[in-house]
mmCIF file as gemmi writes it, N, C-alpha and C atoms, coordinates in Angstrom:
data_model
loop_
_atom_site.group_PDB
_atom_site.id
_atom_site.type_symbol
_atom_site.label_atom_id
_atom_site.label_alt_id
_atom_site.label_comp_id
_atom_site.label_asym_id
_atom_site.label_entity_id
_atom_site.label_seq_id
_atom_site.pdbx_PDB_ins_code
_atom_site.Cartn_x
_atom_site.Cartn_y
_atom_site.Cartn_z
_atom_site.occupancy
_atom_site.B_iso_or_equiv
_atom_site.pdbx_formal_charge
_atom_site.auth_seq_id
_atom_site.auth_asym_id
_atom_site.pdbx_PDB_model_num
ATOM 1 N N . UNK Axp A 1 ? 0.846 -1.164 0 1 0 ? 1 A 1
ATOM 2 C CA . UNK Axp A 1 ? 0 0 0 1 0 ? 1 A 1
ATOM 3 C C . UNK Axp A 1 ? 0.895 1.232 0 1 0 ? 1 A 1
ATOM 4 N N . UNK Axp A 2 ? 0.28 2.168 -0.561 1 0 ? 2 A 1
ATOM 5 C CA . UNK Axp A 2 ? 1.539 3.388 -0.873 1 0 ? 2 A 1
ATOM 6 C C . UNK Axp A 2 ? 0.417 4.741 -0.31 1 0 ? 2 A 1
ATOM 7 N N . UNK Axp A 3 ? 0.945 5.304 0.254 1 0 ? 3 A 1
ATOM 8 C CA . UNK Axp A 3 ? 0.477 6.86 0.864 1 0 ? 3 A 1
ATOM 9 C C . UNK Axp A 3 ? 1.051 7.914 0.736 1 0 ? 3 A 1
ATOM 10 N N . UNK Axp A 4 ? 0.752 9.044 0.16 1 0 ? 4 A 1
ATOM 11 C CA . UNK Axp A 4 ? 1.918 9.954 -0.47 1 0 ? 4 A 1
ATOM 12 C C . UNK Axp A 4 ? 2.725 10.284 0.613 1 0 ? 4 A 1
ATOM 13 N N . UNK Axp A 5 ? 3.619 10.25 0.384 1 0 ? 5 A 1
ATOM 14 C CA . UNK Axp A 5 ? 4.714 10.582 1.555 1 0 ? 5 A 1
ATOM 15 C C . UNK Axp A 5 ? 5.354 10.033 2.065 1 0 ? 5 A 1
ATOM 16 N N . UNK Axp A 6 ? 4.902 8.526 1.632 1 0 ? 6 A 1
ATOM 17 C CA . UNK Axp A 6 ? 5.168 7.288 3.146 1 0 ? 6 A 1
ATOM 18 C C . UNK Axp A 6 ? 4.939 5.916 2.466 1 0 ? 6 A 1
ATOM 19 N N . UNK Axp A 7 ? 5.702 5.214 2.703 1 0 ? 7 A 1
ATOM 20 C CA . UNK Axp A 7 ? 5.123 3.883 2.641 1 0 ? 7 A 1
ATOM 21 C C . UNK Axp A 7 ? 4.936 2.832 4.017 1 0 ? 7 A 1
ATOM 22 N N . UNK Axp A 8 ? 4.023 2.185 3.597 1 0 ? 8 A 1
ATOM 23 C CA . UNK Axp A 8 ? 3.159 1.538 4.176 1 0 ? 8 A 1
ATOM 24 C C . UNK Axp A 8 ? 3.476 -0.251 3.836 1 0 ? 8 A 1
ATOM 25 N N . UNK Axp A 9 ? 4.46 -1.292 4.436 1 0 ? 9 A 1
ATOM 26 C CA . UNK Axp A 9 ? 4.214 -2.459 4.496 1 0 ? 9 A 1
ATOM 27 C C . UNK Axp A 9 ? 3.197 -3.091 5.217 1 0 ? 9 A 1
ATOM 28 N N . UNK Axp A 10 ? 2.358 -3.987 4.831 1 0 ? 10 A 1
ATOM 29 C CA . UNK Axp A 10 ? 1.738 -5.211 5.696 1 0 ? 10 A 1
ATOM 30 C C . UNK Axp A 10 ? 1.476 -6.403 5.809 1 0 ? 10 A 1
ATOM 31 N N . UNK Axp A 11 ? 1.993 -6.865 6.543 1 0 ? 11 A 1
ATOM 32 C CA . UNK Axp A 11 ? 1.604 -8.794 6.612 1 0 ? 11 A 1
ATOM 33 C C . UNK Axp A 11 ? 0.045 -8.874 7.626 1 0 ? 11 A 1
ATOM 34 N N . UNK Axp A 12 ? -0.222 -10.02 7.089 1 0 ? 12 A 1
ATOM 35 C CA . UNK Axp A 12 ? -1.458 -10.264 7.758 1 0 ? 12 A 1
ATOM 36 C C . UNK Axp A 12 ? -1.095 -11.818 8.13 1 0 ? 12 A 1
ATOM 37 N N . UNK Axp A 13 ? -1.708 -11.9 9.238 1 0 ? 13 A 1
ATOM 38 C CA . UNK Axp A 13 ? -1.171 -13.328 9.733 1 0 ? 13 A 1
ATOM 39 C C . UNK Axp A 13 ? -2.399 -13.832 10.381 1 0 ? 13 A 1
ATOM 40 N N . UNK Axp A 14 ? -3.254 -15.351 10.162 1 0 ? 14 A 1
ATOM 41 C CA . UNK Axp A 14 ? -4.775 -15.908 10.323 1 0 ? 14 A 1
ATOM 42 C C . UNK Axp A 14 ? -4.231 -15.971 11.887 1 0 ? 14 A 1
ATOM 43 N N . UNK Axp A 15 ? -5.351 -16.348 12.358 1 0 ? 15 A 1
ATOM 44 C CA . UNK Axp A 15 ? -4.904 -17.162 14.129 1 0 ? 15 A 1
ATOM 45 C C . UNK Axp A 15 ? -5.969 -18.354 14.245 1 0 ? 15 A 1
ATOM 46 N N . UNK Axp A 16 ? -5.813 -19.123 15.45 1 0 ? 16 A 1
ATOM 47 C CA . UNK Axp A 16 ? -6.814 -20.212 15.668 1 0 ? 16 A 1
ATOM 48 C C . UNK Axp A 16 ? -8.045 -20.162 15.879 1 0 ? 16 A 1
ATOM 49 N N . UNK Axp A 17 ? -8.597 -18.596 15.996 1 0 ? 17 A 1
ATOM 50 C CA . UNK Axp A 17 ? -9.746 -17.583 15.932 1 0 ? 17 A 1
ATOM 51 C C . UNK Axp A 17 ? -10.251 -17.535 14.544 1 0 ? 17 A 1
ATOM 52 N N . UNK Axp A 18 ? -11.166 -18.312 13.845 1 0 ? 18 A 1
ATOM 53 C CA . UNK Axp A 18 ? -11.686 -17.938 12.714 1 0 ? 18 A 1
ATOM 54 C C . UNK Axp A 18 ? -12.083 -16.153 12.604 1 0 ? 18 A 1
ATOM 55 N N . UNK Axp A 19 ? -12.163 -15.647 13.157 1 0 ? 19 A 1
ATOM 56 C CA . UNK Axp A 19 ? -12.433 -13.882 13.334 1 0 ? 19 A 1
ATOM 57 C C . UNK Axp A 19 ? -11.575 -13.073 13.421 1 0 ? 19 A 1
ATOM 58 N N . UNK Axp A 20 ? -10.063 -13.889 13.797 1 0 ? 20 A 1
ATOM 59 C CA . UNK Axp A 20 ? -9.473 -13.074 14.152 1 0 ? 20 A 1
ATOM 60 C C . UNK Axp A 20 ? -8.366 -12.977 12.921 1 0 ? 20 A 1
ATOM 61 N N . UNK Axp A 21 ? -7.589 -11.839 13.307 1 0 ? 21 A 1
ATOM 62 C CA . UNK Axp A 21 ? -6.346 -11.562 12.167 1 0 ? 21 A 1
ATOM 63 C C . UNK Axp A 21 ? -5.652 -10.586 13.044 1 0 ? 21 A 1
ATOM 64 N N . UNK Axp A 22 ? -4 -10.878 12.701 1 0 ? 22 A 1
ATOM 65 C CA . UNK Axp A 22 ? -2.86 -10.106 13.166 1 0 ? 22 A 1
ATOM 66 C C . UNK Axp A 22 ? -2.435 -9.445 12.339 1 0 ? 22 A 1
ATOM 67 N N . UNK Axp A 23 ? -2.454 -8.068 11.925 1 0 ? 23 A 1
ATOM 68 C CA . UNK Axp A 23 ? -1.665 -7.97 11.038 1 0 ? 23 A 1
ATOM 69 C C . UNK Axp A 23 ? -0.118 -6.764 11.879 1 0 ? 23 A 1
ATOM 70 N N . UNK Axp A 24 ? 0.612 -7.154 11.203 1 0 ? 24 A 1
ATOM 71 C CA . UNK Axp A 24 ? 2.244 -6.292 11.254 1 0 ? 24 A 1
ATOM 72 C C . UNK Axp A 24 ? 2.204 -4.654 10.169 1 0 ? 24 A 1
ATOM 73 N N . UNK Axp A 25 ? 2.178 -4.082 10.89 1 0 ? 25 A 1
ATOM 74 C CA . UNK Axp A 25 ? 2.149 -2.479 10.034 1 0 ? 25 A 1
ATOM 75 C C . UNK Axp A 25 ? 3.434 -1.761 9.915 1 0 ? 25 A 1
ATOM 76 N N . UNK Axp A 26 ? 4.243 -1.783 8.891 1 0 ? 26 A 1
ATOM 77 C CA . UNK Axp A 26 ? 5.364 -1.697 9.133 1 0 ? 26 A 1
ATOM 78 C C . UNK Axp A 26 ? 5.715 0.141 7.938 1 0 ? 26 A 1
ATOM 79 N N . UNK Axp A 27 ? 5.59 1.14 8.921 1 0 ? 27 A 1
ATOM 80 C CA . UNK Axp A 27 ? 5.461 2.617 7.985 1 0 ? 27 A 1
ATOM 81 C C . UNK Axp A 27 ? 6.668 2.964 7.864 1 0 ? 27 A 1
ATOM 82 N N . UNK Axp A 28 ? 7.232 3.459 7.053 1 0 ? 28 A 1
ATOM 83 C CA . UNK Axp A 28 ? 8.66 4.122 6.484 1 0 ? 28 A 1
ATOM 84 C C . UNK Axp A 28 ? 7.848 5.814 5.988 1 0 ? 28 A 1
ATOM 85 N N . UNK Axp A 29 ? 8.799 6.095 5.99 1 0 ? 29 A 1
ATOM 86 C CA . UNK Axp A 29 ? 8.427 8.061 5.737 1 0 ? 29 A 1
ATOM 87 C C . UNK Axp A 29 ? 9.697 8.901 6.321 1 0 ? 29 A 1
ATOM 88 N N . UNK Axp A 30 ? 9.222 10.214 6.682 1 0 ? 30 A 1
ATOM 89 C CA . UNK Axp A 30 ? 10.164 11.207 7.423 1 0 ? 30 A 1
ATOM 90 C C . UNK Axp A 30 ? 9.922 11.939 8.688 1 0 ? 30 A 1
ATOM 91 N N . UNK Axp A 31 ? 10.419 11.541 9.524 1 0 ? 31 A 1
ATOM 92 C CA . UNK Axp A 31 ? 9.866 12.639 11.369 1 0 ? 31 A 1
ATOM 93 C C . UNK Axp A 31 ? 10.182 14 10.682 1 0 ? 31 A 1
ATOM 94 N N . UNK Axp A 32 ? 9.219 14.839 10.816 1 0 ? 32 A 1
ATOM 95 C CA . UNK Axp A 32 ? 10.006 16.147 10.888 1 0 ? 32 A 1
ATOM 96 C C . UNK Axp A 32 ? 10.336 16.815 12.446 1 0 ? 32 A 1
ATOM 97 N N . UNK Axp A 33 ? 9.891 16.206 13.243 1 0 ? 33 A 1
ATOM 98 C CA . UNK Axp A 33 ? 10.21 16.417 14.404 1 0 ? 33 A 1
ATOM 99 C C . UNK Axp A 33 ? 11.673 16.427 14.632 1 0 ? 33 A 1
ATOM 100 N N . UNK Axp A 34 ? 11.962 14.981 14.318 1 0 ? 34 A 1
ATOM 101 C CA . UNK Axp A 34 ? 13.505 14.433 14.503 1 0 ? 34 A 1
ATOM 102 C C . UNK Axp A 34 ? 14.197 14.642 13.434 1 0 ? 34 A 1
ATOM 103 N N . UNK Axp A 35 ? 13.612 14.889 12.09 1 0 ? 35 A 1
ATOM 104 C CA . UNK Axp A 35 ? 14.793 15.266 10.71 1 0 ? 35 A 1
ATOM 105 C C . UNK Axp A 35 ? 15.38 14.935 10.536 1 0 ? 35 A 1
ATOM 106 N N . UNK Axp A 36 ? 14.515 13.372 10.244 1 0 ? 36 A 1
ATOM 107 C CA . UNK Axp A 36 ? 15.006 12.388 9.712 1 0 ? 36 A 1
ATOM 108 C C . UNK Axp A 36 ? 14.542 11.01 8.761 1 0 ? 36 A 1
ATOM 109 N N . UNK Axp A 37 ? 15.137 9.921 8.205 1 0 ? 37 A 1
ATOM 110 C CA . UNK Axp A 37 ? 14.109 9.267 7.897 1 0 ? 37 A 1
ATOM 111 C C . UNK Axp A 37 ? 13.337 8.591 9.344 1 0 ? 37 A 1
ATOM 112 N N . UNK Axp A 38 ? 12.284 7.584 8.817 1 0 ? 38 A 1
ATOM 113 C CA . UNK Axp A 38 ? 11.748 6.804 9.86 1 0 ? 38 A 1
ATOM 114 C C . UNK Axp A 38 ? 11.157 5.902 9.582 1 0 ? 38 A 1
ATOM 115 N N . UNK Axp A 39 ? 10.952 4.361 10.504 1 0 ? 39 A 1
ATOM 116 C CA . UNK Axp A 39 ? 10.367 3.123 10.41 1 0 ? 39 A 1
ATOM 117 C C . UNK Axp A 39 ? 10.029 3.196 11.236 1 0 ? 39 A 1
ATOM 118 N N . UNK Axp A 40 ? 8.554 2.629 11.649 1 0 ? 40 A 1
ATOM 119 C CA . UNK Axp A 40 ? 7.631 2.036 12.644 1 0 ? 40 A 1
ATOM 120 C C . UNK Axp A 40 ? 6.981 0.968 12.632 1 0 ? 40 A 1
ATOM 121 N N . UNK Axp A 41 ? 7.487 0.395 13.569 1 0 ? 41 A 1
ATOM 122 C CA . UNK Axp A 41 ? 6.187 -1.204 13.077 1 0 ? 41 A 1
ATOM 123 C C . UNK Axp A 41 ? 4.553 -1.015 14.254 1 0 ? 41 A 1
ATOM 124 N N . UNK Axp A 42 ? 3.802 -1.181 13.915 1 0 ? 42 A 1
ATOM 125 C CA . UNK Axp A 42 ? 2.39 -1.719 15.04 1 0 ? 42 A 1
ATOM 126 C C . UNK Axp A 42 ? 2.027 -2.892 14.457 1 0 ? 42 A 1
ATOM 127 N N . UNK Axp A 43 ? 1.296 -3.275 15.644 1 0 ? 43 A 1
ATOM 128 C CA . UNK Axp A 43 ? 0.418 -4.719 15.52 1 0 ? 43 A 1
ATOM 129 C C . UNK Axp A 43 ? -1.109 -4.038 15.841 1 0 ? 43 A 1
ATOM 130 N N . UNK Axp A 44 ? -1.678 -4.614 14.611 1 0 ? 44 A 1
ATOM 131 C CA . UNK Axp A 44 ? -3.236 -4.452 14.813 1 0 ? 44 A 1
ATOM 132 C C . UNK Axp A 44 ? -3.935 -5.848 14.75 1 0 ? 44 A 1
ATOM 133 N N . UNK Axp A 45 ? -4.825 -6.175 15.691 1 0 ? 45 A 1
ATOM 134 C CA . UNK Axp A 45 ? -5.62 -7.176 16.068 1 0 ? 45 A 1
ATOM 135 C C . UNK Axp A 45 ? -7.12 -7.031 15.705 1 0 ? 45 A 1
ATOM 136 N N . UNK Axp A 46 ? -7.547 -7.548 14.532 1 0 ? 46 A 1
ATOM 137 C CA . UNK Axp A 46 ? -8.561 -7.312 14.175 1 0 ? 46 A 1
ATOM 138 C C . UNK Axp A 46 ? -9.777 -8.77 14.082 1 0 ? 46 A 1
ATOM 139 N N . UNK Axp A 47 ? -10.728 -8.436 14.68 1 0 ? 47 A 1
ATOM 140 C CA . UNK Axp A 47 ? -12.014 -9.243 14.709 1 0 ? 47 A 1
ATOM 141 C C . UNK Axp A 47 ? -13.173 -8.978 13.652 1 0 ? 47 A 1
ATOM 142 N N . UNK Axp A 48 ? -12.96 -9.897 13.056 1 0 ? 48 A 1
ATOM 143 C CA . UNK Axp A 48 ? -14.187 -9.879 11.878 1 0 ? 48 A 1
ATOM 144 C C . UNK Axp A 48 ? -15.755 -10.95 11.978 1 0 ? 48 A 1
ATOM 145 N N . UNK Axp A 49 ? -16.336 -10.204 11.822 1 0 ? 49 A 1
ATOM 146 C CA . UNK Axp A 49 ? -17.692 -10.461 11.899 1 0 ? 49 A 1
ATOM 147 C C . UNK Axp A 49 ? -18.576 -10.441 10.756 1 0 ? 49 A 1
ATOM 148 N N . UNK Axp A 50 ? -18.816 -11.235 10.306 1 0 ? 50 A 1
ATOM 149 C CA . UNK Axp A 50 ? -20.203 -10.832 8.916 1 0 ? 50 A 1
ATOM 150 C C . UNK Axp A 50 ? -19.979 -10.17 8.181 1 0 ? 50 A 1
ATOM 151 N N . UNK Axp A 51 ? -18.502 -10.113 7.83 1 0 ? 51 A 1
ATOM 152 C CA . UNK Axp A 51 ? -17.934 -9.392 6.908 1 0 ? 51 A 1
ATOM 153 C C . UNK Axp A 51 ? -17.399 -7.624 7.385 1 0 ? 51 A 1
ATOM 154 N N . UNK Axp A 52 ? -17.532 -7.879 8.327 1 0 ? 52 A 1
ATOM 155 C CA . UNK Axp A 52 ? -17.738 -6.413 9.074 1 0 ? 52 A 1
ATOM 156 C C . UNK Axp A 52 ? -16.806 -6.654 10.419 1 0 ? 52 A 1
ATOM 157 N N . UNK Axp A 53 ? -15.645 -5.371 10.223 1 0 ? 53 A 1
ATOM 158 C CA . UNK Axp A 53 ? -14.612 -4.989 11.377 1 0 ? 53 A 1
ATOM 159 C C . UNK Axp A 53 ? -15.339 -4.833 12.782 1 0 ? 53 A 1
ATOM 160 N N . UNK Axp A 54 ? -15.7 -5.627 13.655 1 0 ? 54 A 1
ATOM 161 C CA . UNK Axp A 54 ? -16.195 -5.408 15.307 1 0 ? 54 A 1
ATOM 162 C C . UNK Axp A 54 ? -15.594 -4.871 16.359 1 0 ? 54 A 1
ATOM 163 N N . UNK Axp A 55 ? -13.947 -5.01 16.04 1 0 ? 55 A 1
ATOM 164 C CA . UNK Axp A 55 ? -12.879 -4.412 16.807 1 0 ? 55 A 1
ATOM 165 C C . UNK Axp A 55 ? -11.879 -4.794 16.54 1 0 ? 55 A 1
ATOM 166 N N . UNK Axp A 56 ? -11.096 -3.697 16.674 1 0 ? 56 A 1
ATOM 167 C CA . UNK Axp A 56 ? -10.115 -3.068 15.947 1 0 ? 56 A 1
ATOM 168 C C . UNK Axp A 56 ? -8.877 -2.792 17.173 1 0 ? 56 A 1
ATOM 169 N N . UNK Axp A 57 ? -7.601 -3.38 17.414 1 0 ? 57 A 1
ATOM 170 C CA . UNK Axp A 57 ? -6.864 -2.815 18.787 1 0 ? 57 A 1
ATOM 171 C C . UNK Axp A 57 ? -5.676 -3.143 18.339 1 0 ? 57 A 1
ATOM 172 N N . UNK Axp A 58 ? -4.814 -2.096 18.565 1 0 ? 58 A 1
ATOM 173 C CA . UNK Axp A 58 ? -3.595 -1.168 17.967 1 0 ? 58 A 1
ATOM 174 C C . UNK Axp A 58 ? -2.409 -0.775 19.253 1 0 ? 58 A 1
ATOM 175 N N . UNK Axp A 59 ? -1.614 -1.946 18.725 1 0 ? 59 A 1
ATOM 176 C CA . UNK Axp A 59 ? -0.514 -1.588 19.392 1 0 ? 59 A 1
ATOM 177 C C . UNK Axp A 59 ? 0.974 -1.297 19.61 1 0 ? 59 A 1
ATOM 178 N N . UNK Axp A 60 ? 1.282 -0.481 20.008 1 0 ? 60 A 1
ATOM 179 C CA . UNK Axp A 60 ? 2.839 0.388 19.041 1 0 ? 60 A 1
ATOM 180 C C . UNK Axp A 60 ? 3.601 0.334 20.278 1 0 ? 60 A 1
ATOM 181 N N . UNK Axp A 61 ? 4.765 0.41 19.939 1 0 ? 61 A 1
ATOM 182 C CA . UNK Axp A 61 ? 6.058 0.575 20.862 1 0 ? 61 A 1
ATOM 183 C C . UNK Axp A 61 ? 6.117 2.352 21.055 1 0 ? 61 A 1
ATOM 184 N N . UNK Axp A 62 ? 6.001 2.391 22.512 1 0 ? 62 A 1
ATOM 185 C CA . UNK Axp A 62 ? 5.442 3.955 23.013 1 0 ? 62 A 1
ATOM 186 C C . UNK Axp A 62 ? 6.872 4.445 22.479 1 0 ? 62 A 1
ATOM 187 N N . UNK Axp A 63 ? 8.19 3.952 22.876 1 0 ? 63 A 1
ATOM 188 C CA . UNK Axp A 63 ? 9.653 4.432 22.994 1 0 ? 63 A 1
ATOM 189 C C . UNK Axp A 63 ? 10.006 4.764 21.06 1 0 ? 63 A 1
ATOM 190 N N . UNK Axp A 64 ? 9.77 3.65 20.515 1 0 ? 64 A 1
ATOM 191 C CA . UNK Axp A 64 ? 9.669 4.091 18.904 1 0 ? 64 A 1
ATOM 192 C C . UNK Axp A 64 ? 9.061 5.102 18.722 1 0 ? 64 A 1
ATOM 193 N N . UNK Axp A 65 ? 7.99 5.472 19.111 1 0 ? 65 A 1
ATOM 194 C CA . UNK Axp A 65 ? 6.767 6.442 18.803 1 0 ? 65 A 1
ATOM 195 C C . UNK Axp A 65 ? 7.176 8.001 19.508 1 0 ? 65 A 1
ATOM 196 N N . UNK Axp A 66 ? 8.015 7.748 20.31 1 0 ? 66 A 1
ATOM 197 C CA . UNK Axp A 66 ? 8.747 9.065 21.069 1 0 ? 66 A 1
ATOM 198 C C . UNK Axp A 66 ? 9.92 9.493 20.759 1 0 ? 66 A 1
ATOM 199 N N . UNK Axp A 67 ? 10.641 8.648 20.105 1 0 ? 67 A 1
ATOM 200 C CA . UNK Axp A 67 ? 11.64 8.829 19.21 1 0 ? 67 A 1
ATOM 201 C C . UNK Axp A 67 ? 11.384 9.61 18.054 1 0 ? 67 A 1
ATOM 202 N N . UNK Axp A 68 ? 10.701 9.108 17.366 1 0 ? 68 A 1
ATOM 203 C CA . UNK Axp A 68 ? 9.754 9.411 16.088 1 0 ? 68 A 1
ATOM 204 C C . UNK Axp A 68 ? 9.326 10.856 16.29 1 0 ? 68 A 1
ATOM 205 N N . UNK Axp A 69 ? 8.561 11.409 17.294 1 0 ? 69 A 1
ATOM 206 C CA . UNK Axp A 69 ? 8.201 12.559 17.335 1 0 ? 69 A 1
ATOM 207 C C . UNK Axp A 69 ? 9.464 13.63 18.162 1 0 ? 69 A 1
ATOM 208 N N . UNK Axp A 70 ? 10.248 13.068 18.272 1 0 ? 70 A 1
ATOM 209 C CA . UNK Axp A 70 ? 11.551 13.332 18.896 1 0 ? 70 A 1
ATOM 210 C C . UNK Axp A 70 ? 11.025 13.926 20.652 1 0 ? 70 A 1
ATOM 211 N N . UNK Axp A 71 ? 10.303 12.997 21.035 1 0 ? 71 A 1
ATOM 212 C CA . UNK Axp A 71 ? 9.92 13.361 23.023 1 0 ? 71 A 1
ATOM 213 C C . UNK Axp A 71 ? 10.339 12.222 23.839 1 0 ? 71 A 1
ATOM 214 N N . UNK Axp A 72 ? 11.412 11.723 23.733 1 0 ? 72 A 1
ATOM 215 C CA . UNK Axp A 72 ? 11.828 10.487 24.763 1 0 ? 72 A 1
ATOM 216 C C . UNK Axp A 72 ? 12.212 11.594 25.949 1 0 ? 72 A 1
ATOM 217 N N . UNK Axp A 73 ? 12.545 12.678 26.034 1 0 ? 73 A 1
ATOM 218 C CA . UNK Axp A 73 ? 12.76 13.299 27.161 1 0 ? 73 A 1
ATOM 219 C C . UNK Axp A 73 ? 11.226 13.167 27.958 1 0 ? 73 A 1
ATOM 220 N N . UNK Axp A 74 ? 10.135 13.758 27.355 1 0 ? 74 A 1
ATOM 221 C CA . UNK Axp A 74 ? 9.118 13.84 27.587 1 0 ? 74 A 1
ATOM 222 C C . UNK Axp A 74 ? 8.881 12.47 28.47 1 0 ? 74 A 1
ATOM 223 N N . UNK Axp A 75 ? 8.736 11.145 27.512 1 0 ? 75 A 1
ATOM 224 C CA . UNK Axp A 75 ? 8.503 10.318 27.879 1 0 ? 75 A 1
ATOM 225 C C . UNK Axp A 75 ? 8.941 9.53 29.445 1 0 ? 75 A 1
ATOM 226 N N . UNK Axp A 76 ? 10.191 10.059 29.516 1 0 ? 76 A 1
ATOM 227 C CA . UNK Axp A 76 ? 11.272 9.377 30.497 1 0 ? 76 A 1
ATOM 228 C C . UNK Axp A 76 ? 10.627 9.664 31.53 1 0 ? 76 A 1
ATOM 229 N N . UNK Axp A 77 ? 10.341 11.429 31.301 1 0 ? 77 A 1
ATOM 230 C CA . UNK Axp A 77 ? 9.373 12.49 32.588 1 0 ? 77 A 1
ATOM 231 C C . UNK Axp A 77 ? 8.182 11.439 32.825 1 0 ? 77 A 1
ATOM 232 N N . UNK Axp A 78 ? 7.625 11.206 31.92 1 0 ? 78 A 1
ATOM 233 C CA . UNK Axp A 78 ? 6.042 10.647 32.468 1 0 ? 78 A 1
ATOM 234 C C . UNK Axp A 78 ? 6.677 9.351 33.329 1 0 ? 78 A 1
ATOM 235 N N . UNK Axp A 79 ? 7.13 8.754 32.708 1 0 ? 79 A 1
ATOM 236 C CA . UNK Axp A 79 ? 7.49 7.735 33.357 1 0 ? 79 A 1
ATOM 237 C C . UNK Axp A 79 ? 8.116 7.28 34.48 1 0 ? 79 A 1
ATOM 238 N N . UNK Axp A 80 ? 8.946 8.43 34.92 1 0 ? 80 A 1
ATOM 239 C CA . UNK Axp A 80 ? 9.203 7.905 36.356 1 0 ? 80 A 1
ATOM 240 C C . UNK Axp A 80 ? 8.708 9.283 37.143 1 0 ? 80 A 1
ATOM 241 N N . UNK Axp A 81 ? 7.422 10.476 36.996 1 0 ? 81 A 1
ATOM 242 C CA . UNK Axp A 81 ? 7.051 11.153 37.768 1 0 ? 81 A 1
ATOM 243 C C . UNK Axp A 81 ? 6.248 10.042 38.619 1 0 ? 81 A 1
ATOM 244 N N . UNK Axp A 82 ? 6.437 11 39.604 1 0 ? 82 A 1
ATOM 245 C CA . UNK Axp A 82 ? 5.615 10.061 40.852 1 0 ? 82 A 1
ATOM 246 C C . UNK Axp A 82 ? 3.387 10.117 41.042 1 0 ? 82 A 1
């Protein structure tokens, strides 16, 4: 899949869940935050129903994702404020 600006890999992977599907989201593009290139992978967990998405749950590596927007300082703060 191609998005102007960015590309977009994905694998989709079945599970022992007839409904269910894993897929690997793997985005390439540019932070302008950080000014630079960039890769991100998420995992989305998707449940299908009657042909129809029921839920949808999305999950990313917070530390990639703070990098990316260049706030691991930020992050470090949340993380060990009391």
């Amino acid at each position: 899949m191609r998005i102007p600006g960015r590309t977009v890999e994905a694998v989709v992977r079945q599970t022992d869940d007839p409904e269910v599907v894993v897929t690997e989201i793997t985005h390439h593009g540019w932070s302008r935050a950080a000014g630079e290139a960039c890769r991100h992978t998420a995992l989305g967990v998707i449940r299908v129903r009657d042909g129809e998405i029921v839920r949808y749950d999305d999950y990313m590596d917070p530390i990639a994702v703070a990098r990316l927007l260049d706030r691991t300082g930020e992050l470090a703060a949340a993380l060990t404020a009391p």
